[in-house]
C-alpha positions in Angstrom: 9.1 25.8 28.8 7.9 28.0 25.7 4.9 27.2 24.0 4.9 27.5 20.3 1.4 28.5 19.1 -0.1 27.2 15.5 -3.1 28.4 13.5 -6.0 25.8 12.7 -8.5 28.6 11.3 -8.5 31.0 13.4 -7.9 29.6 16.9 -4.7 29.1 17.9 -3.6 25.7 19.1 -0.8 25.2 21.8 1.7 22.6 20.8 3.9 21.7 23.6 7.7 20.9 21.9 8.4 17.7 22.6 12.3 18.1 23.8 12.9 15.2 22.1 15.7 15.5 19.4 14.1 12.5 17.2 10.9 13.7 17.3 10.9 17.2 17.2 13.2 16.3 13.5 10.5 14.7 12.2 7.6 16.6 13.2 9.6 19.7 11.4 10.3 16.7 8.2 6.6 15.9 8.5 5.2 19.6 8.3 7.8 20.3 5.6 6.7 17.6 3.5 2.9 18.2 4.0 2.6 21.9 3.6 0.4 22.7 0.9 0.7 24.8 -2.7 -1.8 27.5 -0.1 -1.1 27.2 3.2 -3.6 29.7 4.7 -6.4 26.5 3.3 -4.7 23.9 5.7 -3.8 23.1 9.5 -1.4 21.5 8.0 1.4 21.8 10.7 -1.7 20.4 13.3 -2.0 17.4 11.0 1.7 16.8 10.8 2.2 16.8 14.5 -1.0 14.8 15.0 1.1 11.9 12.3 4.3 12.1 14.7 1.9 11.4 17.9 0.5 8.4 16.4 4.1 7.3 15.2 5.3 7.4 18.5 1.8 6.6 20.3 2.7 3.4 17.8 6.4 2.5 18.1 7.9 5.0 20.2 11.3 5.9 19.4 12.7 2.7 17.9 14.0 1.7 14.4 10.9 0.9 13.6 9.5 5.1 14.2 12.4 5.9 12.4 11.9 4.0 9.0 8.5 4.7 9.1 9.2 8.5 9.4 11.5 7.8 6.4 9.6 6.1 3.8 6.5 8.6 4.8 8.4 11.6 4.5 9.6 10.3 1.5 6.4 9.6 0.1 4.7 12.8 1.0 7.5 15.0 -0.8 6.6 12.9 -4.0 6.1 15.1 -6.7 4.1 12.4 -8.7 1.9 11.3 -5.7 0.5 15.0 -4.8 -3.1 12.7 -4.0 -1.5 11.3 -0.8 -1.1 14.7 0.9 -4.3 16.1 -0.8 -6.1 12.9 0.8 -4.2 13.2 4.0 -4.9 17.3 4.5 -9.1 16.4 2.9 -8.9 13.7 6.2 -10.0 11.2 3.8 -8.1 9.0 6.3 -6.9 9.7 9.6 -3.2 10.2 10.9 -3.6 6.8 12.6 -4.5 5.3 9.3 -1.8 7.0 7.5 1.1 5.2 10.0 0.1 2.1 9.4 -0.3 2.3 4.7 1.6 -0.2 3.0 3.9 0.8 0.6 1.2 0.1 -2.5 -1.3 2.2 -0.2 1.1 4.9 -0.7 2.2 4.4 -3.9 0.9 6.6 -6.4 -2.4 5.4 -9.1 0.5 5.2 -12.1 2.7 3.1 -9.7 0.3 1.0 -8.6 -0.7 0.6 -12.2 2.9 -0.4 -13.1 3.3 -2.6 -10.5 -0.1 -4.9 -11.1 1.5 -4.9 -14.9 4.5 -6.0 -13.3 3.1 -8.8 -11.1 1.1 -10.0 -14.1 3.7 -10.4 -16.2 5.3 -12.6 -13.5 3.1 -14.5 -12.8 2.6 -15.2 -16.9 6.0 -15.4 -17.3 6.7 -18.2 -14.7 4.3 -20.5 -15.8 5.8 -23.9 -16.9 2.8 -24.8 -19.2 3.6 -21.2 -21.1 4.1 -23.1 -24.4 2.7 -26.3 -23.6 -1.0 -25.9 -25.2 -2.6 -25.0 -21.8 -5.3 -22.5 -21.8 -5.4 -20.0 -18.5 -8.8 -19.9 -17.0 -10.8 -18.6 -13.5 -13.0 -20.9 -13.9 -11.9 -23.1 -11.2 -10.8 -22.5 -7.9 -7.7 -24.0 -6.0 -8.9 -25.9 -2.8 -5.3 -24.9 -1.5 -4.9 -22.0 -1.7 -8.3 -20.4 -3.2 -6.9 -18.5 -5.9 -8.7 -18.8 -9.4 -5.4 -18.1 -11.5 -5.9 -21.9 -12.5 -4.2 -23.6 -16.3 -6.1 -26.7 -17.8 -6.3 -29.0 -20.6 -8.9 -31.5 -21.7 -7.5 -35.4 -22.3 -9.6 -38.0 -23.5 -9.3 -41.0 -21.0 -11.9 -43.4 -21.3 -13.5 -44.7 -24.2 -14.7 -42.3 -27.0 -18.5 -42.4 -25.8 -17.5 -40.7 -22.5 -16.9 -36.8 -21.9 -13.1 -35.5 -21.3 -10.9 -35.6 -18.3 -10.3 -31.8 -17.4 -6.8 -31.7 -15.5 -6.2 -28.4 -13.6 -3.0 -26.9 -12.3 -3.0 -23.5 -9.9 -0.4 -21.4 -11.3 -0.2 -19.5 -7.6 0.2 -22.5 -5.9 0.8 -25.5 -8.4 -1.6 -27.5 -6.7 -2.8 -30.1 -9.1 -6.5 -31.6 -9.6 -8.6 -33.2 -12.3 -12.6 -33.0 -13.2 
């Protein structure tokens, strides 16, 4: 069995192939997609192999190790997300970290900018009360659900001497309540 040697500084590290079709695809994906603008800087091709290990350390060789491989391959040849490989080669997080990101983790900052934008326009634009004269507030919180993304508007409901009945609607959940 060869041993194929790669340079972390100046001390070569043995990797041991892992005569595993599957794997030894990705690992050559992974390093691919992580080597940097200056190569010479990074272990780079230690890191990537390192990320395969805790794939398969995690799911082994199932569907699940195979879309993860796919989605962070993909994300680490994003020309518009160069931070998540910057961030992954500074060890700002670990390999085992990086396995387990959610796709906003991995996102890029402009994406997960357009996708709060998104998410607040939903959540404005399903509303019922929209046009009904109800004012959005976090003033309150939802005993359901604990959100504060709360609508309300004030009634008068007993006699004019008395303060106003306050009637609350959570837009997350639609829970309803009155104060």
């Amino acid at each position: 069995m060869a041993v194929i040697s790669h340079l972390t500084g100046n001390n070569p590290t043995p990797v041991q192939p892992t005569r595993n079709k599957v794997r030894d695809s990705v690992r050559t994906s992974l390093k691919n997609a992580l080597k940097p603008a200056n190569p010479s800087e990074h272990p780079y091709e230690q890191l990537a192999y390192q990320v395969e290990d805790a794939m398969f350390a995690a799911w082994g060789c199932q569907k699940r190790y195979r879309e993860r491989a796919r989605d962070l391959i993909f994300n680490l040849r994003d020309s518009k997300n160069p931070e998540i490989n910057e961030n992954l080669l500074s060890k700002v997080f670990t390999p085992e970290e990086f396995i387990n990101f959610t796709a906003e983790e991995l996102a890029s900052h402009d994406r997960r900018k357009e996708t709060q934008a998104i998410r607040d326009w939903e959540t404005q634009s399903n509303r019922s009360d929209l046009n009904e004269g109800k004012a959005m507030t976090d003033e309150f919180k939802c005993g359901k659900c604990k959100q504060r993304k709360c609508s309300y508007y004030q009634q008068q409901t007993r006699g004019a001497d008395e303060p106003m009945t306050v009637f609350i609607r959570c837009t997350n959940c639609g829970n309803r309540w009155r104060c």
